[in-house]
Every structure is written in C-alpha cells, then in structure tokens.
Chimera marker file (.cmm) of the C-alpha trace (Angstrom):
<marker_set name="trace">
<marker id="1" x="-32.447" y="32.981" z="-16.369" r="1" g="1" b="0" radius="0.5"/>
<marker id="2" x="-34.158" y="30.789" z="-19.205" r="1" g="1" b="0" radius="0.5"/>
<marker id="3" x="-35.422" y="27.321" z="-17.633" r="1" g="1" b="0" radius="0.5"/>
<marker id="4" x="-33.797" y="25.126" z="-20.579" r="1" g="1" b="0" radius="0.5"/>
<marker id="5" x="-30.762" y="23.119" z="-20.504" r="1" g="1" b="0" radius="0.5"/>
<marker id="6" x="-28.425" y="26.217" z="-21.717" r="1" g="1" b="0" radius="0.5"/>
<marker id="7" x="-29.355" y="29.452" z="-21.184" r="1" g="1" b="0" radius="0.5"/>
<marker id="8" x="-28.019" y="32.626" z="-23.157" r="1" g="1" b="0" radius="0.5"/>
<marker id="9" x="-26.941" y="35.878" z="-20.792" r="1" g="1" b="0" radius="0.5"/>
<marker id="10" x="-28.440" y="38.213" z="-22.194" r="1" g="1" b="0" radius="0.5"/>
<marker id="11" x="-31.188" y="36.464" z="-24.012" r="1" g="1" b="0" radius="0.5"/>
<marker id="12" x="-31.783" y="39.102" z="-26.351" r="1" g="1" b="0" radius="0.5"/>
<marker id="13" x="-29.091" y="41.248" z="-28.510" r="1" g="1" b="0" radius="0.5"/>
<marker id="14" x="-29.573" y="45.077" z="-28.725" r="1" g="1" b="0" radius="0.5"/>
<marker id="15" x="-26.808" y="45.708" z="-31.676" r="1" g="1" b="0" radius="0.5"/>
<marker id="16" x="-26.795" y="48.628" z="-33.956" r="1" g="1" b="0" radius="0.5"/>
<marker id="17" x="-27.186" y="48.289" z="-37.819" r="1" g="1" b="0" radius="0.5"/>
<marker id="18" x="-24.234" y="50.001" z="-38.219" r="1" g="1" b="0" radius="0.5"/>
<marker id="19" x="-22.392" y="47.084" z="-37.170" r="1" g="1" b="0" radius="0.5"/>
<marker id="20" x="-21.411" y="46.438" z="-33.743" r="1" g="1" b="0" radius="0.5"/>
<marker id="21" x="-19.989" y="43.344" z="-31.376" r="1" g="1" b="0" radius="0.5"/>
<marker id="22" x="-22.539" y="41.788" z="-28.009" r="1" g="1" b="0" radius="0.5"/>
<marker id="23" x="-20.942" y="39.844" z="-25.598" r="1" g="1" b="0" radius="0.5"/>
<marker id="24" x="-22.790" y="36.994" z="-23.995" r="1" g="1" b="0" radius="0.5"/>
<marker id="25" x="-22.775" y="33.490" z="-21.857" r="1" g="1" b="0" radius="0.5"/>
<marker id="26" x="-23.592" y="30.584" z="-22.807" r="1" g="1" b="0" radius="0.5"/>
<marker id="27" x="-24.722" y="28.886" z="-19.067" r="1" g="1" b="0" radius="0.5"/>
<marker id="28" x="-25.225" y="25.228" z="-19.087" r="1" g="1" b="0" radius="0.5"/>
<marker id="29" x="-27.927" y="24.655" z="-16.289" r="1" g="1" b="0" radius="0.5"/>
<marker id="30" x="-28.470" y="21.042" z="-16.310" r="1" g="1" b="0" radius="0.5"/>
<marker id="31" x="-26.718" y="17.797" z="-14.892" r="1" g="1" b="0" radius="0.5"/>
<marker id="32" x="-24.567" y="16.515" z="-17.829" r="1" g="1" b="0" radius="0.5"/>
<marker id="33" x="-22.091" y="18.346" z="-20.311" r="1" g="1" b="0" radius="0.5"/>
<marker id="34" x="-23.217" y="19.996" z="-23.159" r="1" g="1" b="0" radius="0.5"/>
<marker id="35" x="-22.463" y="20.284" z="-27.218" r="1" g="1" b="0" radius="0.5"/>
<marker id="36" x="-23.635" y="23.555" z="-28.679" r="1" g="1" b="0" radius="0.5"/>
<marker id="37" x="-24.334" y="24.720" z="-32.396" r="1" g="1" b="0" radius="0.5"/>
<marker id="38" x="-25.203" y="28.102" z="-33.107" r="1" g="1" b="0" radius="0.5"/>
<marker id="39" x="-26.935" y="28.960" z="-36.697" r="1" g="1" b="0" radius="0.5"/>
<marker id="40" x="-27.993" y="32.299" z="-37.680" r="1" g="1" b="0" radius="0.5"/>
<marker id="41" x="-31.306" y="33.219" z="-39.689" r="1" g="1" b="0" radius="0.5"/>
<marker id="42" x="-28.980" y="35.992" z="-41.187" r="1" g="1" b="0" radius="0.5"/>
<marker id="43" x="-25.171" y="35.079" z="-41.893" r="1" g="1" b="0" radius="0.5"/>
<marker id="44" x="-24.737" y="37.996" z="-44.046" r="1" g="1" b="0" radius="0.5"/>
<marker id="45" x="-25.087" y="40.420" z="-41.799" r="1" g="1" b="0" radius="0.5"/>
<marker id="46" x="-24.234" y="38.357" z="-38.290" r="1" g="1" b="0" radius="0.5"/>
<marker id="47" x="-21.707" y="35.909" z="-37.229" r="1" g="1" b="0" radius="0.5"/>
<marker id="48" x="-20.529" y="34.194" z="-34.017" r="1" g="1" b="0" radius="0.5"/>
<marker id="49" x="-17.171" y="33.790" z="-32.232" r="1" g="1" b="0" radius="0.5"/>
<marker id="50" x="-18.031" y="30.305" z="-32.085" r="1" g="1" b="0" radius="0.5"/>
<marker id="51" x="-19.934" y="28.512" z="-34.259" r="1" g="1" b="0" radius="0.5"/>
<marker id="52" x="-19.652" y="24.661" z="-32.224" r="1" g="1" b="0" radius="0.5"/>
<marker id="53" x="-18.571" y="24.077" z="-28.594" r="1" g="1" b="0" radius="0.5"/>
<marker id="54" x="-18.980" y="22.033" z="-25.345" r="1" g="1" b="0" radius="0.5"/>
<marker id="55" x="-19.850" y="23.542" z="-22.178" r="1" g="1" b="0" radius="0.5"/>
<marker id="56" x="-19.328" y="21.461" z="-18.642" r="1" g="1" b="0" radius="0.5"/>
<marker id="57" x="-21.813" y="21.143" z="-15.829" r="1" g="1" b="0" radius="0.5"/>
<marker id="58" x="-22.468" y="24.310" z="-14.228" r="1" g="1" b="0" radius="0.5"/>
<marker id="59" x="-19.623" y="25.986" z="-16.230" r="1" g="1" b="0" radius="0.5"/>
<marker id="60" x="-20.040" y="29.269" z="-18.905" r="1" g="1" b="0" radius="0.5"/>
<marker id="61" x="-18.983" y="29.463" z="-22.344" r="1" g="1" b="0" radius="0.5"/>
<marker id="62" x="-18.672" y="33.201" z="-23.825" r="1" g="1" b="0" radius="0.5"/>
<marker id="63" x="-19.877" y="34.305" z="-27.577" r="1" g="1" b="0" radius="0.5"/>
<marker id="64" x="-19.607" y="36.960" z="-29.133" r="1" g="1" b="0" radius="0.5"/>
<marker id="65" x="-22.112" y="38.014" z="-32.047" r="1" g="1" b="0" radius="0.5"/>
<marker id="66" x="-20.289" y="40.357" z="-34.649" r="1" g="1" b="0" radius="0.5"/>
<marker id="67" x="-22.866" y="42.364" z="-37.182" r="1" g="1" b="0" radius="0.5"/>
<marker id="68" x="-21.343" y="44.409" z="-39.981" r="1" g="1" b="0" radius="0.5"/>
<marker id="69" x="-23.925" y="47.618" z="-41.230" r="1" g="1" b="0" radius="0.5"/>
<marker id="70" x="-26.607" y="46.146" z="-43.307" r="1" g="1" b="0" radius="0.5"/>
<marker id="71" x="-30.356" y="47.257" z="-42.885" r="1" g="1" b="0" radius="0.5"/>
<marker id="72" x="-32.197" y="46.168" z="-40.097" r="1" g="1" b="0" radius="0.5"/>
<marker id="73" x="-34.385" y="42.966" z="-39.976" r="1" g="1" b="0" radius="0.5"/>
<marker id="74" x="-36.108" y="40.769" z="-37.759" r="1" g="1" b="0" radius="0.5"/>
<marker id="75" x="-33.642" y="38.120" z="-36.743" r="1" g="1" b="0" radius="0.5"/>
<marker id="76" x="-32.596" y="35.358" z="-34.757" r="1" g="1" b="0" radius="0.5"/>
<marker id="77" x="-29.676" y="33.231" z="-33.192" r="1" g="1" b="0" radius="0.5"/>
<marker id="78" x="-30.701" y="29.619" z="-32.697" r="1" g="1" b="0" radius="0.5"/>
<marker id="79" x="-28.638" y="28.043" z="-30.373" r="1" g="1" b="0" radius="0.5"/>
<marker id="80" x="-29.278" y="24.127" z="-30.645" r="1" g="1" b="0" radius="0.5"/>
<marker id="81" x="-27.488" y="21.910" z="-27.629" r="1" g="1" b="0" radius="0.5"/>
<marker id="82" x="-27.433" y="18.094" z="-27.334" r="1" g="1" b="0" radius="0.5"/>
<marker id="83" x="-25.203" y="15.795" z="-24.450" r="1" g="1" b="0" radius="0.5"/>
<marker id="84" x="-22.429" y="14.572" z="-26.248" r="1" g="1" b="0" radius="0.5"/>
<marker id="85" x="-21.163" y="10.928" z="-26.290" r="1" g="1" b="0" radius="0.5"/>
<marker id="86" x="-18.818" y="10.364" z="-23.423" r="1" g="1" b="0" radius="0.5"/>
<marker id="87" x="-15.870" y="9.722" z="-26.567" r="1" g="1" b="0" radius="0.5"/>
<marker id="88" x="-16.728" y="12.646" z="-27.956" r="1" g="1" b="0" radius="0.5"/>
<marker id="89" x="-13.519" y="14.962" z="-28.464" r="1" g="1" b="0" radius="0.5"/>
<marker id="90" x="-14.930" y="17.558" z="-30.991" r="1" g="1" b="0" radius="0.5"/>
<marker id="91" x="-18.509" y="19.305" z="-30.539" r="1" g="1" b="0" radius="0.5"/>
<marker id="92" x="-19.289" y="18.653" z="-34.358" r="1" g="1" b="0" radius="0.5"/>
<marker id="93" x="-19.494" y="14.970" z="-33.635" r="1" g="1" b="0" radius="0.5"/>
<marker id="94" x="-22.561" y="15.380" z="-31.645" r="1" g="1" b="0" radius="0.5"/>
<marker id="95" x="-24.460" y="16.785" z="-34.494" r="1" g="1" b="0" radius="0.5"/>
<marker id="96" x="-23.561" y="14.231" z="-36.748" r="1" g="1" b="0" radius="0.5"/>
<marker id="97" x="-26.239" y="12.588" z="-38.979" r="1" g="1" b="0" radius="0.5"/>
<marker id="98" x="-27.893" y="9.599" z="-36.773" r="1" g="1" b="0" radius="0.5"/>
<marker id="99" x="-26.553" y="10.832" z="-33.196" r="1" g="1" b="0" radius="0.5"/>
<marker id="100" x="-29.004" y="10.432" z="-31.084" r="1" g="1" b="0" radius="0.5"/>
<marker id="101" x="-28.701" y="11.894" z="-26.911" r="1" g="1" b="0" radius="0.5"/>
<marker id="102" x="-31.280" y="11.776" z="-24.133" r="1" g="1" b="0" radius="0.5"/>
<marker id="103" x="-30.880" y="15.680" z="-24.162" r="1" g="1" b="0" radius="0.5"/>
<marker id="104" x="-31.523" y="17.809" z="-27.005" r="1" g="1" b="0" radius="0.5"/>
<marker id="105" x="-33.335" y="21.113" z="-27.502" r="1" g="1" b="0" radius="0.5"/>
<marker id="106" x="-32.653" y="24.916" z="-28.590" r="1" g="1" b="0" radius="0.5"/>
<marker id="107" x="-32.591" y="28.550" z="-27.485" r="1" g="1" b="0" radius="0.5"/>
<marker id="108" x="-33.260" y="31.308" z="-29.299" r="1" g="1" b="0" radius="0.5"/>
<marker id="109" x="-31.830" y="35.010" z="-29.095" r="1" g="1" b="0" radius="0.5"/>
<marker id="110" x="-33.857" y="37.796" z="-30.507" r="1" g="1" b="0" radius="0.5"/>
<marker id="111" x="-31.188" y="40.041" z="-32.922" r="1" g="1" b="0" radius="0.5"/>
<marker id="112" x="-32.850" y="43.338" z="-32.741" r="1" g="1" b="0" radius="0.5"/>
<marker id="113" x="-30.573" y="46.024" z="-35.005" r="1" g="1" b="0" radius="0.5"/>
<marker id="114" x="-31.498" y="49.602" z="-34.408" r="1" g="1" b="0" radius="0.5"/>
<marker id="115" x="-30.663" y="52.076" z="-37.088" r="1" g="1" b="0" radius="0.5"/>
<link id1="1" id2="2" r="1" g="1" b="0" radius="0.2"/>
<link id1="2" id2="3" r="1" g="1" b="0" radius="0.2"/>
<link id1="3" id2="4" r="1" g="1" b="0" radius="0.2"/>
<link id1="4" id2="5" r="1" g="1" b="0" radius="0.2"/>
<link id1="5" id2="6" r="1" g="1" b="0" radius="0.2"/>
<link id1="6" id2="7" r="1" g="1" b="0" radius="0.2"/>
<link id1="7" id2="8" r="1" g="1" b="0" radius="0.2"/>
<link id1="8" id2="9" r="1" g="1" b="0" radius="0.2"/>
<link id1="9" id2="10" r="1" g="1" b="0" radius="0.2"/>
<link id1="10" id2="11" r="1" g="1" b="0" radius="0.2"/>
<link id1="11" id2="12" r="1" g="1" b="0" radius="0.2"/>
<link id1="12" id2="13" r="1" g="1" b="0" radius="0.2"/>
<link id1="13" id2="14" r="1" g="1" b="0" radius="0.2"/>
<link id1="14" id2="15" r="1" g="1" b="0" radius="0.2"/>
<link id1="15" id2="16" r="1" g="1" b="0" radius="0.2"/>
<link id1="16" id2="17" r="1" g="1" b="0" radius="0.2"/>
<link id1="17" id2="18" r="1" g="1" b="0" radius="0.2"/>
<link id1="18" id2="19" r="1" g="1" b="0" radius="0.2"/>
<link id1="19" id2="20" r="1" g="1" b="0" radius="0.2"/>
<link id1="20" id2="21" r="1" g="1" b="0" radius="0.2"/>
<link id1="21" id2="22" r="1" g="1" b="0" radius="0.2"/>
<link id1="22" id2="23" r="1" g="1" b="0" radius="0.2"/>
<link id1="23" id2="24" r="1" g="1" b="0" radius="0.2"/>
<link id1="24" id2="25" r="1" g="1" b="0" radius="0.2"/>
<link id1="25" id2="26" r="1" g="1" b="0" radius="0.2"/>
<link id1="26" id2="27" r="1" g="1" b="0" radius="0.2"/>
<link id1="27" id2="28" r="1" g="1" b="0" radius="0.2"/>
<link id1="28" id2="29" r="1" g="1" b="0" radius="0.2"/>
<link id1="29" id2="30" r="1" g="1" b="0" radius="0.2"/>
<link id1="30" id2="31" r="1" g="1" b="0" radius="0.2"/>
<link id1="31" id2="32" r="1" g="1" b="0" radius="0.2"/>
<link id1="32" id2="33" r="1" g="1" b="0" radius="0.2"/>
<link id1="33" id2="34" r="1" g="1" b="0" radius="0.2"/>
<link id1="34" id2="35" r="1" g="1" b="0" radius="0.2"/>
<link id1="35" id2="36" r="1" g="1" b="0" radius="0.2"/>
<link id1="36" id2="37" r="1" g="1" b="0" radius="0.2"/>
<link id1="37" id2="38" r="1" g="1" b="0" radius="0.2"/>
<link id1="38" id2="39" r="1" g="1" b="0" radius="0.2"/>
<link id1="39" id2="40" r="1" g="1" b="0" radius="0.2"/>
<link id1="40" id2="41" r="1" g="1" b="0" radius="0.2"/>
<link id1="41" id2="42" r="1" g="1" b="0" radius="0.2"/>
<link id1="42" id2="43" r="1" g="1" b="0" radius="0.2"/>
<link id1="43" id2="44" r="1" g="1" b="0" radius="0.2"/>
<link id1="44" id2="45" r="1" g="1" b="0" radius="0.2"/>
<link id1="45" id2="46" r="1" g="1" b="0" radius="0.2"/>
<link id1="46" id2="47" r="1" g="1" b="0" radius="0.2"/>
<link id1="47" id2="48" r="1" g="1" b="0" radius="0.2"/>
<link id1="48" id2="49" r="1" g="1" b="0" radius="0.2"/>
<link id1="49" id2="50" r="1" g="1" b="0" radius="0.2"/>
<link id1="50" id2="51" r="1" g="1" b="0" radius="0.2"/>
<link id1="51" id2="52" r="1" g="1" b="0" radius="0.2"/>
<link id1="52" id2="53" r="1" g="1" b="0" radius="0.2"/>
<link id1="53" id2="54" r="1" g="1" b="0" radius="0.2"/>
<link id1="54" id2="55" r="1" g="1" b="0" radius="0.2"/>
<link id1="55" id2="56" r="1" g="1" b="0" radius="0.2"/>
<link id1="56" id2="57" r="1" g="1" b="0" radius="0.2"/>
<link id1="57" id2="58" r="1" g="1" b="0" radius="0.2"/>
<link id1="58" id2="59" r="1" g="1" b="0" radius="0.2"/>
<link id1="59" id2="60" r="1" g="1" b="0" radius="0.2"/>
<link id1="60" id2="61" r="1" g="1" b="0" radius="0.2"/>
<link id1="61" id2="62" r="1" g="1" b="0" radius="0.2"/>
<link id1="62" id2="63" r="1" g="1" b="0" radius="0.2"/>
<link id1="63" id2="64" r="1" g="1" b="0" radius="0.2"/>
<link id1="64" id2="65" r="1" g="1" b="0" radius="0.2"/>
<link id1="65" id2="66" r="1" g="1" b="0" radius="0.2"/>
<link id1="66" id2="67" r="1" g="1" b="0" radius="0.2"/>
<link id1="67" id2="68" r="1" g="1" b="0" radius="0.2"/>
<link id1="68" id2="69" r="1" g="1" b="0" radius="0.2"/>
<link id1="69" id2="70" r="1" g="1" b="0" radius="0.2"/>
<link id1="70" id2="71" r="1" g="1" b="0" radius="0.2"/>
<link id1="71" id2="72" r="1" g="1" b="0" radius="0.2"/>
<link id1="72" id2="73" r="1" g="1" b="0" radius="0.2"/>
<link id1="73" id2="74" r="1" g="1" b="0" radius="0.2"/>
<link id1="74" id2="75" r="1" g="1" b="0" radius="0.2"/>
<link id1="75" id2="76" r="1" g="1" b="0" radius="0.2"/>
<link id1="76" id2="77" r="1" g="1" b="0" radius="0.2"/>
<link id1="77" id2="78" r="1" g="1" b="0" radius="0.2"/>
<link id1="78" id2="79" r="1" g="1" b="0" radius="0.2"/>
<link id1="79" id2="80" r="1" g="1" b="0" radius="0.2"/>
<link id1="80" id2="81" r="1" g="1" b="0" radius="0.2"/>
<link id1="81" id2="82" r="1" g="1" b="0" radius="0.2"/>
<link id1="82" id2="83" r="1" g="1" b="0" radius="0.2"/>
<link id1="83" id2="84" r="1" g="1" b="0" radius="0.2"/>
<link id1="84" id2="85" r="1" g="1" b="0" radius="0.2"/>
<link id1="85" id2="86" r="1" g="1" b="0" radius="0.2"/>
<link id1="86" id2="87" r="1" g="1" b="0" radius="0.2"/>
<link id1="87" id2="88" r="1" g="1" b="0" radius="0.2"/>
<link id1="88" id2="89" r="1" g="1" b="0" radius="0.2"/>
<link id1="89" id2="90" r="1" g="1" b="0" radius="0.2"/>
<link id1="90" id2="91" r="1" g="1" b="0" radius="0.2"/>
<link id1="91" id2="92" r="1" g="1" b="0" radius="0.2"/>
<link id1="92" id2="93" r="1" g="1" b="0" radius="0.2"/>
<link id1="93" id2="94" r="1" g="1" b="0" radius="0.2"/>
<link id1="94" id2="95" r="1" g="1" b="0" radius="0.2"/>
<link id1="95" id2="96" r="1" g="1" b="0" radius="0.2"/>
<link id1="96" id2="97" r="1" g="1" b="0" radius="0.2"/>
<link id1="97" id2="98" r="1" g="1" b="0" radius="0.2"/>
<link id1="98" id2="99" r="1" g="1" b="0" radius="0.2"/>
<link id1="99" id2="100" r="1" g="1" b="0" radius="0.2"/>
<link id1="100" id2="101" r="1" g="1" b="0" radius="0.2"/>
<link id1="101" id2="102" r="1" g="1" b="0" radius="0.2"/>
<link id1="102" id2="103" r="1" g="1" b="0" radius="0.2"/>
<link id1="103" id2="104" r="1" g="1" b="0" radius="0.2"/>
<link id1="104" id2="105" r="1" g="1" b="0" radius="0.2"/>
<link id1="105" id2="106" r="1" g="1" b="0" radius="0.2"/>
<link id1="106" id2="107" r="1" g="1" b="0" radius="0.2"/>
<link id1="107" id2="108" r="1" g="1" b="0" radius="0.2"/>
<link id1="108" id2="109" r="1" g="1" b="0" radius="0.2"/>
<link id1="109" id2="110" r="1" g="1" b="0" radius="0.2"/>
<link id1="110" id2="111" r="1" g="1" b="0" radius="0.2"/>
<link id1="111" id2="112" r="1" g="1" b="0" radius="0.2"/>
<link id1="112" id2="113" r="1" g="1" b="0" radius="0.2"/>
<link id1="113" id2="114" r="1" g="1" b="0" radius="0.2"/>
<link id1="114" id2="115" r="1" g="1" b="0" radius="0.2"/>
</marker_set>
C-alpha cells in the first residue's frame, strides 16, 4: 500500500473507453480522521461516487469511478485529504477557503482507458 496518509486500493484504474465502473478503497493509514476531495483532470468522461467524505482512523471508505465511452486519454484522479476540525460535521468544511490542518496532502490514481 501507498505510504501517505490515505491510500487508494487499487492505485491505478484499468477501465475501458467504452465506459465502464472500478471499484476501490479509500484506506486512511494515519493517526487522526480524515476529509477527502476527489477532482478529476477529465469530468467529461469520468466521475466519482463521491465527490467529498471523511474517513476514521484505520477505517475504509469505498468509490466508485464511473466513465461513459469517450476516446482514450491520459488521465488522473487527484484525491486531496486534510484532518478536519474536531466541529466539523460536513467534509466540504475542511476545504473551505483559509482552513488550515496539521495534515494535508494528495494521492493520485492513474485513469488508464483501453479501447
């Protein structure tokens, strides 16, 4: 598994460019809750289950990338993750303009549509 904070199972996604759904877990691997944010170098073509969530210590969160047929690029999943503020009730507050968190970094999942 990936050595960052919050690892993606499988880090890479095999999908065909025919369109097609890849399961996958989102495993938090560090000491404090997480907020997630997934963005997408290619939202016409992909799109996620779950765009914002929170995942607890040593817990999994699932997501699901969707692609509809399109022709077949080099793309990418960026999955950004922060620790939330203890009062924090809904993932979107932790990427707020001017939130700032000890913990903050990204993962990246290689989208790699075969024709």
């Amino acid at each position: 598994m990936s050595t960052s904070a919050l690892a993606v199972v499988p880090p890479v996604c095999p999908i065909s460019a025919a369109g097609g759904k890849s399961k996958h877990r989102l495993v938090n691997q560090s000491a404090v809750k997480l907020a997630y944010k997934v963005k997408c170098t290619n939202n016409s073509n992909y799109s996620v289950n779950k765009v914002y969530g929170f995942v607890d210590v040593g817990e999994e969160g699932g997501l699901e990338i969707t692609r509809i047929a399109g022709k077949p690029k080099a793309d990418k999943l960026i999955v950004q993750y922060v620790q939330p503020a203890p009062d924090h009730t809904d993932p979107k507050q932790a990427f707020e303009p001017g939130y700032q968190s000890e913990v903050v970094g990204e993962t990246v999942v290689k989208l790699s549509a075969a024709e």
